[in-house]
N, C-alpha and C positions, 0 to 999 in steps of 0.2 A: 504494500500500500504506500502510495505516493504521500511525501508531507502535504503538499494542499488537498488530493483526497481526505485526508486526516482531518484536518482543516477543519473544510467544510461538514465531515460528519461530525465533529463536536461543537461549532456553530449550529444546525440543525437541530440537533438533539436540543442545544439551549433554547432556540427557540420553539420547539415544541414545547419543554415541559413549562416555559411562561403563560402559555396557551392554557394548557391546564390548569397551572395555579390560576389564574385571571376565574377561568371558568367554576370554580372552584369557590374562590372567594365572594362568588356574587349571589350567594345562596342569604336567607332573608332573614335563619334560623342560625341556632347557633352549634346544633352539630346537624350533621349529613339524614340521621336517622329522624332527626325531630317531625312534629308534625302529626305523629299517630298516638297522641295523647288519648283524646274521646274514644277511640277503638279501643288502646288498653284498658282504658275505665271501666269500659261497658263490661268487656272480657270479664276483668278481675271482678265485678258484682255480680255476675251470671251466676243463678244458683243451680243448674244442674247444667254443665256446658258439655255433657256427652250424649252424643245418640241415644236414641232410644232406645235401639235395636242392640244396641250393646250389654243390654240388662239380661237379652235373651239369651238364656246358660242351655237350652235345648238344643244340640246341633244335631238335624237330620242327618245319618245317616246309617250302615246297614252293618253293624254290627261281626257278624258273618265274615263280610265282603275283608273287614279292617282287620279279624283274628286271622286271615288266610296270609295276609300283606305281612302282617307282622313275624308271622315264622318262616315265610319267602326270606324276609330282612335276616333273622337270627340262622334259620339255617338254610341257606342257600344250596340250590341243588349242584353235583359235579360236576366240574366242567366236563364238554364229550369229548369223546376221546380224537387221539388225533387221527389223519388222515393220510389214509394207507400212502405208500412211496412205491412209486413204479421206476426202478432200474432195468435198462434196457441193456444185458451185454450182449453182444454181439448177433444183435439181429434180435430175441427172444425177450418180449415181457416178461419181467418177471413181481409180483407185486406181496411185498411185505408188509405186515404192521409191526410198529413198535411198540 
């Protein structure tokens, strides 16, 4: 990299991040986040602020289906076995397992 290449990339760079602080500074508030006051209020006095549907401790399903899953999971079947190897000498298949 050339010295005036150089240069000019650490001139750019300065003047971009001026850009941003400017942009930055013109905000009305006194930090970035302000502003959602009334929202948090509301939130924080809400007396039940979960779903409804979340009280519901019944969850449909089949019993059966979930005891068959769960000892899939613990004992899992063998894996198959492997597959046979065909060495061909001198003209003649010949096909072995191991």
């Amino acid at each position: 990299m050339s010295r005036n290449s150089a240069l000019i990339l650490v001139l750019g760079t300065g003047l971009l991040t001026g850009c941003a602080a400017d942009y930055l500074n013109n905000y009305d508030t006194v930090t970035l986040a302000a502003g959602d006051t009334q929202r948090y209020n509301s939130l924080l006095q809400t007396v039940d602020p979960f779903n409804p549907a979340s009280k519901n401790t019944r969850i449909e399903g089949d019993g059966t289906r979930a005891a068959a899953v769960a000892n899939l999971y613990k004992f899992p079947p063998p894996p198959p076995p492997p597959p046979a190897i065909t060495v061909n000498v001198g003209g003649a298949g010949v096909t072995t397992n191991q």
